[in-house]
N, C-alpha and C positions, 0 to 999 in steps of 0.2 A: 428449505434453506439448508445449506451445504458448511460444516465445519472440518476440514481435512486436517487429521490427527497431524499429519506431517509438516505443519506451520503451526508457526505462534501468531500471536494477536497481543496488539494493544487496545487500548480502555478508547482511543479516539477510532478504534474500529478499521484501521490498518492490521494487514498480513505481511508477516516475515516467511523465506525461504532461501537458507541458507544453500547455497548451490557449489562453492569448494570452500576452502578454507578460509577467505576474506571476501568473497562475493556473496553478496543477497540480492536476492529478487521483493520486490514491495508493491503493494498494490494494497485497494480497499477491497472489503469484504461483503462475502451475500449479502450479508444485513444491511449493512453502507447502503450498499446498490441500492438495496431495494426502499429504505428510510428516503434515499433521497429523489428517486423516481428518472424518468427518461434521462440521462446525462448527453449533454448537448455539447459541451467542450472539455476539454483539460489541458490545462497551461502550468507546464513544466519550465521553468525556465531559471532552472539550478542547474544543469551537469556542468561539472568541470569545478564544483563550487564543495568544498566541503563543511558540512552542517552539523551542530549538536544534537543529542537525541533529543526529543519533541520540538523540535526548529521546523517551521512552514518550509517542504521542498514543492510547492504547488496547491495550483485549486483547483478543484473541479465543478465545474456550472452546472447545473440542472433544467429544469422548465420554470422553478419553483424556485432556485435556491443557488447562492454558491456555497463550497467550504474548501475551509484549508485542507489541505493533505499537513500531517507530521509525519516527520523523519524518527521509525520505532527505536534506531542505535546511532552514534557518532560516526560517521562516517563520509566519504566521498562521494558522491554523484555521478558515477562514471558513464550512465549511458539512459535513456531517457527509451519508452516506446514511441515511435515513432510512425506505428500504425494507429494510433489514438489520436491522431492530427485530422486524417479524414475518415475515420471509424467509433467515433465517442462511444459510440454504443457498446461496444466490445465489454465496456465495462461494466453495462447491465448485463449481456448474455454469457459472456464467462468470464467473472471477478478473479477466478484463479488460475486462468489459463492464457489466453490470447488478450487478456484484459491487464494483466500486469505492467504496473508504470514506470517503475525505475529499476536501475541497478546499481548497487552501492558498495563500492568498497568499506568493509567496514572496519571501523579502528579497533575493536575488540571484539570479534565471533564470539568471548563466552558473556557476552550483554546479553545475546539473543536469548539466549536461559533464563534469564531473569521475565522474561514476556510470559503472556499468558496461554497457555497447553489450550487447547481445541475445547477441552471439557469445560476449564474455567471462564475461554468467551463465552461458550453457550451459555453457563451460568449468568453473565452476567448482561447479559440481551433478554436471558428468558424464556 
């Protein structure tokens, strides 16, 4: 299981990645992935909507299961993955790369400081 120092993490097991100065990149995390087993769909169906921080921006379905996705800072919705439509699985095989689900403008970049650093998700997964 993969923790990349270079994202933050919230407690609902979403990853932030801050990519200029009001854009973030969001997706779930190894652990996610793996807690919740083969992912079978993801239905985004926020862009263009802007959400408070832990606001449902989507679910993702499992074999097993669904869950909400939350939104880790306030922000806008600006652009959704789009290979995740006929590819679900991306999000098992790379959570932090081709598996990435939204992008967000965000209304305050220094929120994302306030998330949890790489060492304290591990900590608190285990």
């Amino acid at each position: 299981m993969s923790f990349p120092s270079e994202l933050k993490y919230t407690k609902d097991h979403e990853w932030v990645k801050l990519v200029d100065d009001k854009t973030a990149i969001i997706g779930i995390t190894d652990f996610a992935q793996g807690e919740l087993g083969d992912i079978v769909f993801v239905d985004i169906s926020t862009v263009g909507k802007s959400l408070e921080s832990e606001e449902v921006f989507g679910t993702v379905e499992a074999v097993k299961t669904v869950s909400d996705l939350f939104l880790p800072v306030a922000g806008k919705v600006v652009a959704v993955n789009d290979a995740l439509s006929n590819n679900p699985e991306l999000v098992n095989n790379d959570p932090y790369g081709e598996g990435w689900m939204v992008k967000v403008e965000v209304n305050n970049p220094a929120d994302i400081d306030n998330l949890l650093s790489s060492e304290a998700y591990q900590q608190l997964v285990g």
